[in-house]
C-alpha positions in Angstrom: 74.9 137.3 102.5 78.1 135.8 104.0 81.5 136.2 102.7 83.0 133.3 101.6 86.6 134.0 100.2 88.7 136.9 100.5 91.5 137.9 98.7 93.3 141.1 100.5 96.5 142.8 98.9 97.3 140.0 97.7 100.4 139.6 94.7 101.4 136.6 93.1 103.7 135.2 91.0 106.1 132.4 90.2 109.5 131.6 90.1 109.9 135.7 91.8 108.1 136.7 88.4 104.8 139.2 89.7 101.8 138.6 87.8 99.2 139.9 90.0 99.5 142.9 92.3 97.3 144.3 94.6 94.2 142.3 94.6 91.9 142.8 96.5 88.6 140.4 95.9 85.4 139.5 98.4 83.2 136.4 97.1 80.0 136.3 98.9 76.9 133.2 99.3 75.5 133.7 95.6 77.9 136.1 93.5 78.0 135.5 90.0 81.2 137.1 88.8 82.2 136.8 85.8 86.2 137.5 85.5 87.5 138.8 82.0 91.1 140.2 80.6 93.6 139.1 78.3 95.7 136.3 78.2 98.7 136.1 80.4 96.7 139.2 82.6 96.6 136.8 85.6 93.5 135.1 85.5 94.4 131.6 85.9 96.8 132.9 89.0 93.8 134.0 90.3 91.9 131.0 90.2 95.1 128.9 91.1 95.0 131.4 94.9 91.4 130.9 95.2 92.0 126.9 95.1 94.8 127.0 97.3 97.5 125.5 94.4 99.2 128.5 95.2 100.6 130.8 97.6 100.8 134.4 97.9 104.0 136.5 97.7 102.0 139.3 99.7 98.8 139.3 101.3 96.4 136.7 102.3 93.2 134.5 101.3 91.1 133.9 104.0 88.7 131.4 104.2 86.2 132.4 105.9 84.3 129.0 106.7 87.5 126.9 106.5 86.1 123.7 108.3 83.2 123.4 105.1 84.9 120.0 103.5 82.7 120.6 100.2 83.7 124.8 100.0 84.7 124.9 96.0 83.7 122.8 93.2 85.7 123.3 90.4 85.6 122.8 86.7 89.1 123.3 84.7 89.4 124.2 81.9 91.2 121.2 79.8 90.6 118.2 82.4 93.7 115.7 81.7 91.8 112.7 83.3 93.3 109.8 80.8 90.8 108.6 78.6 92.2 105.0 78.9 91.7 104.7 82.1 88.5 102.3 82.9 86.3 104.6 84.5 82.3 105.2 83.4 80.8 108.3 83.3 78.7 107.7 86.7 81.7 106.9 88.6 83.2 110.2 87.6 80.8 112.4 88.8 80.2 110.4 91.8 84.1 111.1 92.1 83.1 114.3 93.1 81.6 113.0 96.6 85.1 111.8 97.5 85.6 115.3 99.6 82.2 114.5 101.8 82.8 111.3 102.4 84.6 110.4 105.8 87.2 107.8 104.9 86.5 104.9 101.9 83.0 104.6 102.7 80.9 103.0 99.5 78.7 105.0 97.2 75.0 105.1 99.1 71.8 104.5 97.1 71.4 108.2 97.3 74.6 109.1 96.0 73.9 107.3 92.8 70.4 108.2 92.6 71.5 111.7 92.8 74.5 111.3 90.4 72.1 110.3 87.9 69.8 113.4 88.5 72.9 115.7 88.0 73.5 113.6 84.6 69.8 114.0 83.4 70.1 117.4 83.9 72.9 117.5 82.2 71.2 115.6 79.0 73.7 112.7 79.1 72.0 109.9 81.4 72.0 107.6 78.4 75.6 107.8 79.0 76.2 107.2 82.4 77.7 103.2 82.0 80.3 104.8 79.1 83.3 104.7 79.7 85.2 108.4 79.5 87.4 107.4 76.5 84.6 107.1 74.2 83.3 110.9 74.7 83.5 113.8 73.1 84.7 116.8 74.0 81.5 118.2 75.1 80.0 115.6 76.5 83.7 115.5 79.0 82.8 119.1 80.1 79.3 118.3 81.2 80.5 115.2 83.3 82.9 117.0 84.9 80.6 119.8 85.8 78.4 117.3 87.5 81.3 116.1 89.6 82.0 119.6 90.1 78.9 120.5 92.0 77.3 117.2 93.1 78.6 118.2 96.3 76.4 121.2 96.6 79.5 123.3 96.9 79.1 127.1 98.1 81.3 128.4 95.4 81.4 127.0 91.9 84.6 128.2 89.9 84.6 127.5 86.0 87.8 128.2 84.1 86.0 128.6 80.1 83.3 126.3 80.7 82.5 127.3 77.4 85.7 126.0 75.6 84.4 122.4 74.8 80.9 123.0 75.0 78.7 122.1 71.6 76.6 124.7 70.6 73.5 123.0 71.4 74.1 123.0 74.7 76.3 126.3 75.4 72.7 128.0 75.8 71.6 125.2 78.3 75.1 125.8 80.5 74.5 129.0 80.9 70.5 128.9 81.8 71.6 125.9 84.6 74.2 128.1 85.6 71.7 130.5 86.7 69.6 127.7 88.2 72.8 126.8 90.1 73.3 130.2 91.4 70.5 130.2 93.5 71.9 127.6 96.0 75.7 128.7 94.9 78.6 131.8 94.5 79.7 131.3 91.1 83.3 132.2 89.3 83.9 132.1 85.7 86.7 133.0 83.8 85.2 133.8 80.0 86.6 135.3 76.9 83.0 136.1 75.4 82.1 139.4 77.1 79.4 139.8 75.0 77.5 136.7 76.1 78.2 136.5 79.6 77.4 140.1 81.0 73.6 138.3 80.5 74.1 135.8 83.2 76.7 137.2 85.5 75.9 139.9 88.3 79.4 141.2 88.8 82.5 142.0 86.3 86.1 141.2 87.5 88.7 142.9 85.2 92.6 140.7 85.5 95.2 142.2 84.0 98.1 142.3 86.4 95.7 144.2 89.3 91.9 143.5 89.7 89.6 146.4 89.1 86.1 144.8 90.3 82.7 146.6 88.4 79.9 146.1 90.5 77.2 145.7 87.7 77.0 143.2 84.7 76.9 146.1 82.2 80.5 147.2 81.3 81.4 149.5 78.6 84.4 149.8 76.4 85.7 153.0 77.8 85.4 151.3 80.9 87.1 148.5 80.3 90.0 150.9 78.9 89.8 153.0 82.3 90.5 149.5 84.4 93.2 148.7 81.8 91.4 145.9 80.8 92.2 145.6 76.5 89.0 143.8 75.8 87.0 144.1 73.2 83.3 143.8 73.3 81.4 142.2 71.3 77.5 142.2 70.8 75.4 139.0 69.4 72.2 139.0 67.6 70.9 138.1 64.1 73.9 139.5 62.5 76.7 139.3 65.6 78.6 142.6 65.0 81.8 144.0 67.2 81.6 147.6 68.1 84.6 149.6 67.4 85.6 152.9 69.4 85.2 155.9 67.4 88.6 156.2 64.9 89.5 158.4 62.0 89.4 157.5 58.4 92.5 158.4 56.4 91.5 158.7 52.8 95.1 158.6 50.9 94.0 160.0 47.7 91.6 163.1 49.1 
């Protein structure tokens, strides 16, 4: 597999304020990694480096197939696309050719043809001539994930795909995210631990530094050992968080 990204000593901040410190991060052709750890740990800093909206205060991101024009497809996390604005659901994900394409060159046959593929897979081809304003939530985040990887990108970053996703088809993300990682590297930034270690290969702890677990099976003592404050949480038929061990303190005994 060939490296794709790497981030070496790398520290970032802004405004001379150091959030992360001494990363050090390799993303090869078809990683899964799922990146975990609590707010304000750095996270989105790391995501911000890896698309280039930032610089480093130390270090360096190489990139190491630089002259790839469709490298990273991304999906934010809250897209602030204005709902008024008069744009159907087709156009948007075709939106995501825009990097391919050489100049203002139309929309081919085969761009819309395969725009709509990427919209039946994502179950909303009945949508396509709607305009953006009249969607929900969910239904946003599955258009812009089809313009996020229409362009066959090599990595595919996700910032909490799962944020605005219905429950009907968080399942279905996470099964085509799969799919997609057979032709793709993946990054996700996720709060659910529990539901994620079942579909990513890799764990990346963020909390100021990056401690990198090469295995989708983390424990909690683990997690405490990369300073990672976490807390895992296992789902079934009665969802149920398991506690570290603690002492009861029985007042009256």
């Amino acid at each position: 597999m060939a490296d794709i990204i790497e981030l070496r000593d790398i520290s970032a901040g802004y405004s001379g304020d150091l959030v992360l410190s001494g990363v050090d991060l390799i993303i090869s052709d078809f990683d899964f990694i799922g990146v975990i750890g609590p707010n304000g740990g750095g996270k989105t800093t790391l995501v911000k480096l890896i698309l280039g909206l930032i610089k480093p205060m130390q270090g360096q991101v190489i990139f190491h197939m630089p002259g790839e024009r469709n490298l990273i497809g991304y999906l934010p996390q809250v897209n602030q696309t204005d709902k008024n604005f008069p744009i159907t659901v087709l156009e948007v994900v075709l939106s995501g050719l825009m990097s391919v394409k050489q100049g203002f060159k139309a929309y081919s046959g085969a761009d819309r043809n395969k725009a709509m593929e990427i919209l039946d897979l994502m179950g909303i081809k009945d949508l396509h001539r709607k305009s953006i304003g009249n969607l929900s939530g969910g239904q946003m985040q599955r258009v812009y994930l089809g313009r996020a990887i229409i362009a066959d990108p090599r990595l595919l970053i996700l910032d909490e795909p799962n944020t605005f996703v219905d429950n009907k088809f968080e399942h279905d993300l996470y099964n085509l995210l799969s799919e997609l990682n057979k032709k793709m590297a993946i990054l996700m930034v996720s709060h659910d631990v529990g539901t994620i270690t079942s579909y990513v290969k890799t764990i990346a702890c963020v909390n100021r530094n990056l401690h990198y677990h090469k295995s989708n099976i983390i424990t909690q003592s683990q997690l405490a050992a990369y300073n990672c404050p976490i807390q895992l949480i296992t789902h079934g038929e009665v969802p149920h968080t398991v506690l570290g061990e603690h002492i009861h303190v029985h007042p009256h005994e």
